[in-house]
MIVO-582217 format. One line per 10 residues: number of its first residue (from 1); their letters; for each residue z, x, y of N, C-alpha, C, CB. Coordinates in nm, 4 decimals. Each point is the difference from the previous one (the first is absolute). Glycine has a CB too. Layout:
BEGIN
NUM> A> Z/X/Y/Z/X/Y/Z/X/Y/Z/X/Y; ...
***
This chain:
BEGIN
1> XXXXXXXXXX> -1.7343/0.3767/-0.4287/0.1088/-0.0951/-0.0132/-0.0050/-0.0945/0.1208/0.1436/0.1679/-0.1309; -0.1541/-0.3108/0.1010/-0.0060/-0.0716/0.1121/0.1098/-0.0477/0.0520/-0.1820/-0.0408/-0.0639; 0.2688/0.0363/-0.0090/0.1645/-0.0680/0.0545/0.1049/0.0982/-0.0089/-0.0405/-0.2317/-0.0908; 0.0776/0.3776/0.1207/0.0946/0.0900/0.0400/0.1851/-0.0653/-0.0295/-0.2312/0.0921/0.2013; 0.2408/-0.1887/-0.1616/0.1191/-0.0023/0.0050/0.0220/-0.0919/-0.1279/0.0293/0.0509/0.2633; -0.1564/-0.1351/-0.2957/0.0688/-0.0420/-0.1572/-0.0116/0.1019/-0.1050/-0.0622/-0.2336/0.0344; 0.0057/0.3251/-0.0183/0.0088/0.1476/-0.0776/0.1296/0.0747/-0.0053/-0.2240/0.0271/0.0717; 0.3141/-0.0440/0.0912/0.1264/0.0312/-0.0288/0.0890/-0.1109/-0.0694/-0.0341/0.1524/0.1885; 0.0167/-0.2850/-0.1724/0.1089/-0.0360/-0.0532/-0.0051/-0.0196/-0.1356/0.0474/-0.0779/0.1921; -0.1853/0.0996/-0.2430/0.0179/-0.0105/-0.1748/0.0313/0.1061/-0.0171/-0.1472/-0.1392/-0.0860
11> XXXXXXXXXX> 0.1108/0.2652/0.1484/0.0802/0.0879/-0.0805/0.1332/0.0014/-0.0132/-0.1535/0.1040/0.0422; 0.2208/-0.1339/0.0798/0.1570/-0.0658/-0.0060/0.0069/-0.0508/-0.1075/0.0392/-0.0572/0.2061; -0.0869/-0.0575/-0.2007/0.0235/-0.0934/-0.1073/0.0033/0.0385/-0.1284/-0.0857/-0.1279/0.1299; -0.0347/0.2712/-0.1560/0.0095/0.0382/-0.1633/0.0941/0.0909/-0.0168/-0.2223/-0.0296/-0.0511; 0.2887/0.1098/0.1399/0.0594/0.1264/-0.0021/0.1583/-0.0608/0.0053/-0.2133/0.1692/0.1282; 0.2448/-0.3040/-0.1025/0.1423/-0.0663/-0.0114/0.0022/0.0000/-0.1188/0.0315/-0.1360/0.1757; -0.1447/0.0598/-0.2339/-0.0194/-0.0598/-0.1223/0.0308/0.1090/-0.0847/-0.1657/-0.1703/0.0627; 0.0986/0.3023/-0.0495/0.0137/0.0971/-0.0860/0.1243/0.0883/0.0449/-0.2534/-0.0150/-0.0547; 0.3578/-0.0351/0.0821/0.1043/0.0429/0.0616/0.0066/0.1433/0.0467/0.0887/-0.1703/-0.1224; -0.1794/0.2004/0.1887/-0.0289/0.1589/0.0690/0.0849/0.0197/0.0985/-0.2306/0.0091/-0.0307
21> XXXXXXXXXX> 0.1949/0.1123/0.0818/0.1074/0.0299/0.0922/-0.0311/0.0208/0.1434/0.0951/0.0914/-0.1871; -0.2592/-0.0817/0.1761/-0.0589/0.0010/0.1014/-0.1262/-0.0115/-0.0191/0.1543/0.0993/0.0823; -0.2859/-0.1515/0.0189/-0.1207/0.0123/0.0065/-0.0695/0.0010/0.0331/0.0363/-0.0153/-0.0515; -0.1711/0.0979/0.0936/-0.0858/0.0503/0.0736/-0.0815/-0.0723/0.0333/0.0360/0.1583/-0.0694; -0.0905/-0.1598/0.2245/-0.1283/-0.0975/0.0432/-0.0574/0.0738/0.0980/0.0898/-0.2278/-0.0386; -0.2683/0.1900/0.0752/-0.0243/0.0874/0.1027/0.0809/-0.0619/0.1372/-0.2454/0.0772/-0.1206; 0.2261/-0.0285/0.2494/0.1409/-0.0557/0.0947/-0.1164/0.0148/0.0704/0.2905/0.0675/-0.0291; -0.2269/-0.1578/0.1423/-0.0736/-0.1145/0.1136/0.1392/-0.0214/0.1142/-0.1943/-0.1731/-0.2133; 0.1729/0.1819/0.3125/0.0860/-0.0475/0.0852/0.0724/-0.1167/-0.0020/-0.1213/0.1158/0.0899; 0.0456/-0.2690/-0.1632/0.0497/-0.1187/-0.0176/0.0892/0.0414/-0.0942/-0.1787/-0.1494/0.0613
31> XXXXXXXXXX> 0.1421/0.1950/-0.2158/0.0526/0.0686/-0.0994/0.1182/0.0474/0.0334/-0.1930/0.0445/-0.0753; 0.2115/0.0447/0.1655/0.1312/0.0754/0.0549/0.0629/-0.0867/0.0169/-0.0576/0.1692/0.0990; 0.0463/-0.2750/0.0375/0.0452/-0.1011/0.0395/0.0589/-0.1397/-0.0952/-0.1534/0.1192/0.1712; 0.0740/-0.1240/-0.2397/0.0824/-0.0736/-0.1387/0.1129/0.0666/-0.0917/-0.2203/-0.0972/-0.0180; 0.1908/0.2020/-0.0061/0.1311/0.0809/-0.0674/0.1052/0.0600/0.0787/-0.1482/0.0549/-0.1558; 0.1283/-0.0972/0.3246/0.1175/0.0309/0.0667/0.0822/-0.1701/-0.0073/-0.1246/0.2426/0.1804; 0.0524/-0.3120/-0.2025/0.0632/-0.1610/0.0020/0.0576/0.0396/-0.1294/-0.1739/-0.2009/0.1318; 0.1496/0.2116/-0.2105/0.0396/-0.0027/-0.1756/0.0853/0.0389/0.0040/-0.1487/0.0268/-0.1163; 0.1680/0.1493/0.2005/0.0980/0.0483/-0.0396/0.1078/-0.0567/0.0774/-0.1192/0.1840/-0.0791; 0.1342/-0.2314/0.2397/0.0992/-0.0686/0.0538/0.0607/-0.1243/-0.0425/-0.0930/0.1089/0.1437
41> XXXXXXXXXX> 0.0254/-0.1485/-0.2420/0.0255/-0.1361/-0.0544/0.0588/0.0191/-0.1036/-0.1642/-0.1036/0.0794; 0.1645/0.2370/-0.1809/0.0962/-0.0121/-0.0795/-0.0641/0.0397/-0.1425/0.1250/-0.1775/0.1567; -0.2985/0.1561/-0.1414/-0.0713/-0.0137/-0.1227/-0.0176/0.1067/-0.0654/-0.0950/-0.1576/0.0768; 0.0846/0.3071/0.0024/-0.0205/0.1632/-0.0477/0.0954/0.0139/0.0675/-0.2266/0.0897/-0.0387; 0.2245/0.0582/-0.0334/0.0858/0.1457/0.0454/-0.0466/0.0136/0.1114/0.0294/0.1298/-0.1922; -0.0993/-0.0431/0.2112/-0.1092/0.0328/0.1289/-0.1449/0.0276/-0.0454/0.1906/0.1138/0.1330; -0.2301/-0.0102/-0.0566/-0.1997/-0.0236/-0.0187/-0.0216/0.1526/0.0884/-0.0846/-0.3538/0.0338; -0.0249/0.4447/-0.1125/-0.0539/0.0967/0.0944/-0.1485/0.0030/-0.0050/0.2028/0.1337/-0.0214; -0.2220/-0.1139/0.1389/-0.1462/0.1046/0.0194/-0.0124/0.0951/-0.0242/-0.0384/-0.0652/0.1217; -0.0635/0.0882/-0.2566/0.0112/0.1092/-0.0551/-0.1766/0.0935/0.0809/0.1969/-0.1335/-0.2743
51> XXXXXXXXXX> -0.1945/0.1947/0.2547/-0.1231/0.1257/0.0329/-0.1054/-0.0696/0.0963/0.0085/0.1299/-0.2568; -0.0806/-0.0720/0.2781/-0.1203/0.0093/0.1154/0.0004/-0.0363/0.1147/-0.0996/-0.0195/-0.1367; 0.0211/0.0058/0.2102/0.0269/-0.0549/0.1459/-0.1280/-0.1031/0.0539/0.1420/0.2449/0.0569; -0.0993/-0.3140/0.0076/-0.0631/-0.1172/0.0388/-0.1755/0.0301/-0.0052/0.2378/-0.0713/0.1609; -0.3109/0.0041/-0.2082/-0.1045/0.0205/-0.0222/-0.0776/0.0983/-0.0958/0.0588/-0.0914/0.1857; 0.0252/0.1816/-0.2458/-0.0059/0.0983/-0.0824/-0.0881/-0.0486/-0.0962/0.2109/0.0916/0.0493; -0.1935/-0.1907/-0.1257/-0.1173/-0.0026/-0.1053/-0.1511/-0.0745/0.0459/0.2126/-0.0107/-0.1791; -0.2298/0.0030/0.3055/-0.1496/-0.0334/0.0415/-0.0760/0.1642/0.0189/0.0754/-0.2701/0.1524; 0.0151/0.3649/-0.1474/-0.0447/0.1222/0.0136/0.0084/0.0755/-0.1455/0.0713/-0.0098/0.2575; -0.0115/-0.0134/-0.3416/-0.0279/0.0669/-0.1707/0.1194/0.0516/-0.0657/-0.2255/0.0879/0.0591
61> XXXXXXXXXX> 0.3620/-0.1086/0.1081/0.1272/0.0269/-0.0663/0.0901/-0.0865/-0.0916/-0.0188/0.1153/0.1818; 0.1498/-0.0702/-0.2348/0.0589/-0.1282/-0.0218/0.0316/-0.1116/0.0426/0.0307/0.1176/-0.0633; -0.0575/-0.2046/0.0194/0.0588/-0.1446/0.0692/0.1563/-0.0417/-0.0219/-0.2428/-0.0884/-0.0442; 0.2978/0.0360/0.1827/0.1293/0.0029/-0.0230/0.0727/-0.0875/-0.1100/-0.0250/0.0633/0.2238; 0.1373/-0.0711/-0.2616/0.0256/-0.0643/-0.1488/0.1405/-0.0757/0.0676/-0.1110/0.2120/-0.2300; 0.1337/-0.3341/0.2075/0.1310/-0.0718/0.0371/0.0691/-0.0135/-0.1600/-0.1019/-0.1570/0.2491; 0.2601/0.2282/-0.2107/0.0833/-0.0309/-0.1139/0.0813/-0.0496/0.0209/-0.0412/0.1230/-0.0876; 0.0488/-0.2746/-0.0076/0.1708/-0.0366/0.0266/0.0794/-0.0143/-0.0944/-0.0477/-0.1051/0.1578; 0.1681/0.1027/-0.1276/0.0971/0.0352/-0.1227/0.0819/-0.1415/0.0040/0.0293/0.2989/0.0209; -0.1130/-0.3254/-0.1492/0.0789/-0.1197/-0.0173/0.1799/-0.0430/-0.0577/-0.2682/-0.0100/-0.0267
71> XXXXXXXXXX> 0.3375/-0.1037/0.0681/0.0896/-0.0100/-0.0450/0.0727/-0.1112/-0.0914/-0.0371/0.1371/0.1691; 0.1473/-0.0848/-0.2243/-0.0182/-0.1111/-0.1322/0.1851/-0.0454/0.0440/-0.2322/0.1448/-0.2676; 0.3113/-0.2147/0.1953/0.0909/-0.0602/-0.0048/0.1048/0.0650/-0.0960/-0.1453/-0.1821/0.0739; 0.2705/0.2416/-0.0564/0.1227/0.0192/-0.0929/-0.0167/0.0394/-0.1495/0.0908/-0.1657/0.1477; -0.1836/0.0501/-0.1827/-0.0238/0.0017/-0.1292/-0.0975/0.0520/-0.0712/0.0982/-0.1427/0.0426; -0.2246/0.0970/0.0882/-0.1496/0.1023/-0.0494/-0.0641/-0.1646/0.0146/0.0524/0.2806/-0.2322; -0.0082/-0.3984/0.3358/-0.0632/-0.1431/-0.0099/-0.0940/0.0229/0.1454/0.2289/-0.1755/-0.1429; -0.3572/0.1066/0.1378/-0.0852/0.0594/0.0754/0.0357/-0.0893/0.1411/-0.1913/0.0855/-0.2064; 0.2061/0.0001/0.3431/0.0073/-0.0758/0.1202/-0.1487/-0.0740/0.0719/0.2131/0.1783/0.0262; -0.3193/-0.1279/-0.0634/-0.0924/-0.0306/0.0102/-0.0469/-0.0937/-0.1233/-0.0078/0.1963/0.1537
81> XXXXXXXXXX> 0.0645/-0.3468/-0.1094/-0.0813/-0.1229/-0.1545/-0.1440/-0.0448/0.0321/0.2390/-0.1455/-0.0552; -0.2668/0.1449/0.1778/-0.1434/-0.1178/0.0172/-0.0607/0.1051/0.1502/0.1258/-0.3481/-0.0921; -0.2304/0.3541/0.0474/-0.1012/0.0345/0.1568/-0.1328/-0.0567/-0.0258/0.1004/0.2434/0.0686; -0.1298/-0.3203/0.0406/-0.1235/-0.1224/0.0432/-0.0685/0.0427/0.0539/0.0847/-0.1569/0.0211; -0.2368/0.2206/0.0147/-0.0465/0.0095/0.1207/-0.0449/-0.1192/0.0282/-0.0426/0.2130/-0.0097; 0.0413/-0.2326/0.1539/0.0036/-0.1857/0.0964/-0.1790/0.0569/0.0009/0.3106/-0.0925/0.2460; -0.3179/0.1691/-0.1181/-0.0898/0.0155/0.0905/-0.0569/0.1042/-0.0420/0.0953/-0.0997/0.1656; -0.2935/0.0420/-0.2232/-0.0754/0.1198/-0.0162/-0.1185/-0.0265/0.0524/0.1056/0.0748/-0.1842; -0.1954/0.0595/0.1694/-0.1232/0.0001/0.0664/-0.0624/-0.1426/-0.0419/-0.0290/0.2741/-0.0001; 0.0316/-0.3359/-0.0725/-0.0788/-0.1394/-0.0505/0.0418/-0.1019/0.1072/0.0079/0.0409/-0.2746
91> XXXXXXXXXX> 0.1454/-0.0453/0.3089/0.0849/-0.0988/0.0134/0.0790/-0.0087/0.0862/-0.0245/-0.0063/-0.1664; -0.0082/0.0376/0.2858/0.1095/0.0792/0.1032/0.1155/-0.1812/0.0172/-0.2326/0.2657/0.2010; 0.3456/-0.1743/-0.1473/0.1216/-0.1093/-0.0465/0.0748/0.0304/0.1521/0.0425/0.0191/-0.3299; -0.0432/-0.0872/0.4235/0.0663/0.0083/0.0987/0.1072/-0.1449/0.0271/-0.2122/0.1768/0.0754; 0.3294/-0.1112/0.0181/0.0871/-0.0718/0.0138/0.0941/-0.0212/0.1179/-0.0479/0.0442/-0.2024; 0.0483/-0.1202/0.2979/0.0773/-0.0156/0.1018/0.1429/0.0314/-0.0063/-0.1583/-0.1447/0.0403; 0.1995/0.2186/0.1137/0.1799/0.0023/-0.0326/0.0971/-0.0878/-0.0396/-0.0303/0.1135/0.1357; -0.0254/-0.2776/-0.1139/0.0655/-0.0863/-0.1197/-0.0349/-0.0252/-0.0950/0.0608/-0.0707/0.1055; -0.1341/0.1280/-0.1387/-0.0508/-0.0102/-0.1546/0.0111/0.0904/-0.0646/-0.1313/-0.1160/0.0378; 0.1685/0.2134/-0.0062/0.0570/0.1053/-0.0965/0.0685/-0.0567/-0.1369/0.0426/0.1402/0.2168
101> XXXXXXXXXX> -0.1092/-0.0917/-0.3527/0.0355/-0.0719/-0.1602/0.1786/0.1119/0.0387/-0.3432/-0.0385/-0.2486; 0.4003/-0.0438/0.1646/0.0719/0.1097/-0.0738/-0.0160/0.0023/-0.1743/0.1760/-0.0212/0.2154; -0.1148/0.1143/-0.2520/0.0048/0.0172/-0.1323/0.0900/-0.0570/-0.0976/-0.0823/0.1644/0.0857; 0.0658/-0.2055/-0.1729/0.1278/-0.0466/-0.0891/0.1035/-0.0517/0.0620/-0.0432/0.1531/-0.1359; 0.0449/-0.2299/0.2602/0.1087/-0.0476/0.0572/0.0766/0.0911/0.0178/-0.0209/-0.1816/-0.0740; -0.0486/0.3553/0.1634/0.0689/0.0252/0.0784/0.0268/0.1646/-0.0847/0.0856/-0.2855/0.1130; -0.0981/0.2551/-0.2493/0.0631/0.1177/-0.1205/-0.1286/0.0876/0.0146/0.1625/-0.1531/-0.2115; -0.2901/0.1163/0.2812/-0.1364/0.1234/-0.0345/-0.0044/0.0250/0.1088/-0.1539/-0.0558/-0.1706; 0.0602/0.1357/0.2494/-0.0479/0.0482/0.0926/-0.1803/-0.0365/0.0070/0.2289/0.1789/-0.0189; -0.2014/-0.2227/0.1409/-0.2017/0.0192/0.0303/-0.0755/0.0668/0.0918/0.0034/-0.1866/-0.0541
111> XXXXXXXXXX> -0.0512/0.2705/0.0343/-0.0287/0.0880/0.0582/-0.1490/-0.0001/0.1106/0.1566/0.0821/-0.2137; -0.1539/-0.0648/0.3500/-0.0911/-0.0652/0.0885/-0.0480/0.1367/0.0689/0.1189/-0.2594/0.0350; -0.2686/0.2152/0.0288/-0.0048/0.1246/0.1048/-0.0089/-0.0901/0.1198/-0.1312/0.2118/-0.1341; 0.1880/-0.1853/0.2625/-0.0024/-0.0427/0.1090/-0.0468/0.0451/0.0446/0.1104/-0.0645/0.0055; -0.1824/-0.0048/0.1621/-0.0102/0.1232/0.1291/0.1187/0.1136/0.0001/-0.1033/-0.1945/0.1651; 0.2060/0.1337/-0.1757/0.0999/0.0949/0.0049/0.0185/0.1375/-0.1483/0.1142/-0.2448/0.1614; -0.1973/0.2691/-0.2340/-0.0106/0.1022/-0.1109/0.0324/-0.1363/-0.1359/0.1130/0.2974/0.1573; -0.0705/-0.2197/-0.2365/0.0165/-0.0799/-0.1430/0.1620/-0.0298/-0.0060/-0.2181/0.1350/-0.1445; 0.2483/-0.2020/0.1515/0.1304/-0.0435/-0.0719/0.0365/-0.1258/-0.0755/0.0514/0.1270/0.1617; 0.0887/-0.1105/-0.1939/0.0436/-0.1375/-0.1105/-0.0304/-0.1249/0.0699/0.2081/0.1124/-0.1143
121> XXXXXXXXXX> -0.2062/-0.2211/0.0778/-0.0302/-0.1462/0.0293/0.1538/-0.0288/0.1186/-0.1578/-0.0858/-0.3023; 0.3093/0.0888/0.2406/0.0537/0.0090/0.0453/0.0094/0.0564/0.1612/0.0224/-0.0338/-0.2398; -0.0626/0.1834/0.2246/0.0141/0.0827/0.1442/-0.1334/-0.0546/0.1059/0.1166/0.2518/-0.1411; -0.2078/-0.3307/0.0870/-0.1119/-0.0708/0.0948/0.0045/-0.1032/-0.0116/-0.1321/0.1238/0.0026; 0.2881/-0.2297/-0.0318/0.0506/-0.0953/0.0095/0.0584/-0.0265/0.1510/0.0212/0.0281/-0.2519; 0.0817/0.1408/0.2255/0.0926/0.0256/0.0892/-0.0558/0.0456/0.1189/0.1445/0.0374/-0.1654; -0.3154/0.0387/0.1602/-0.0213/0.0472/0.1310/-0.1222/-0.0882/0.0626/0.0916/0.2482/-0.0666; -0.0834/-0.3940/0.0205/-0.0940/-0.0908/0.0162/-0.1396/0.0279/-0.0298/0.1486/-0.0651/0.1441; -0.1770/0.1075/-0.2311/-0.1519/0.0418/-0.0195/-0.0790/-0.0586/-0.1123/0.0694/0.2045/0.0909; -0.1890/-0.2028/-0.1197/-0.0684/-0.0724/-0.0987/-0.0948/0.1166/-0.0596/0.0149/-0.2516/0.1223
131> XXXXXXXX> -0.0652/0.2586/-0.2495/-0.0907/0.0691/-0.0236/-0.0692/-0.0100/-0.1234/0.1061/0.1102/0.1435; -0.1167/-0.0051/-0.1899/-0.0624/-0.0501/-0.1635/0.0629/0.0703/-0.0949/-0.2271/-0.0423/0.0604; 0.2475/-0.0821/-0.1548/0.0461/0.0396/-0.0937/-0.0347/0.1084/-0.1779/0.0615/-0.2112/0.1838; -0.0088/0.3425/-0.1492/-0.0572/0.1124/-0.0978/0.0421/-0.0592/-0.1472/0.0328/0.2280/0.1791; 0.1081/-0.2245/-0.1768/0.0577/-0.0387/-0.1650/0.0910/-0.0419/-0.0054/-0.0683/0.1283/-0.0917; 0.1749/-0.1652/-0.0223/0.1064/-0.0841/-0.0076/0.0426/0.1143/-0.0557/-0.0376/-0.2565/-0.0102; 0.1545/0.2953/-0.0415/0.0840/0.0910/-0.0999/0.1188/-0.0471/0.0102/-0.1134/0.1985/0.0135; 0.1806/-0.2167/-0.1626/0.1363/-0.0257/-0.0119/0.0404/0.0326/-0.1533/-0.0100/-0.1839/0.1976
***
């Protein structure tokens, strides 16, 4: 697999679609780090690390499994409508602390990795930083 994190967000994307309740991906530290934004933002329930331990499947054990539990609206209307990936191995997408995009005028989230770790567009607005841009979600 050459692009990891657009692997997570389509599965997002199909597992909204198929109004599930949760769904499985292999997990990656960035991975983690994106579903801790998701979930502070409002988009999931929460997210676990499920089985093995770091490096485990270069040796013949299980490989660890990221689950998140997705969440839906009152009615069963999906909170998760649109996820973009910006920035991929083809195409790298970087962006200065004034140039930070926002989303939908403010209604999406964009999601960046900084020197400072990965966070929303917003919070590396606020802590002056620039970086590259992973995905949009709203």
């Amino acid at each position: 697999m050459t692009d990891p994190i657009a692997d997570m967000l389509t599965r997002i994307r199909n597992a909204v679609a198929a109004k599930h309740t949760r769904v499985d991906m292999p997990a990656s530290r960035i991975k983690a780090d994106i579903a801790r934004i998701l979930q502070d933002e409002g988009y999931i329930q929460g997210f676990k690390l499920l089985e093995g331990e770091a490096g485990a499947a270069h040796r013949g054990g299980p490989a660890p499994t990221l689950r998140l539990f997705l969440k839906y609206g009152p009615h069963g209307e999906k909170l998760i409508t649109g996820v973009q990936r910006i920035s991929r191995p083809g195409r790298r997408v970087y962006f200065g602390r004034a140039d930070v995009p926002e989303v939908l005028a403010g209604l999406g989230t964009a999601i960046l990795t900084t020197s400072r770790g990965v966070m929303t567009g917003r919070a590396a607005v606020k802590a002056g930083v620039g970086g590259e841009v992973l995905c949009n979600i709203w």
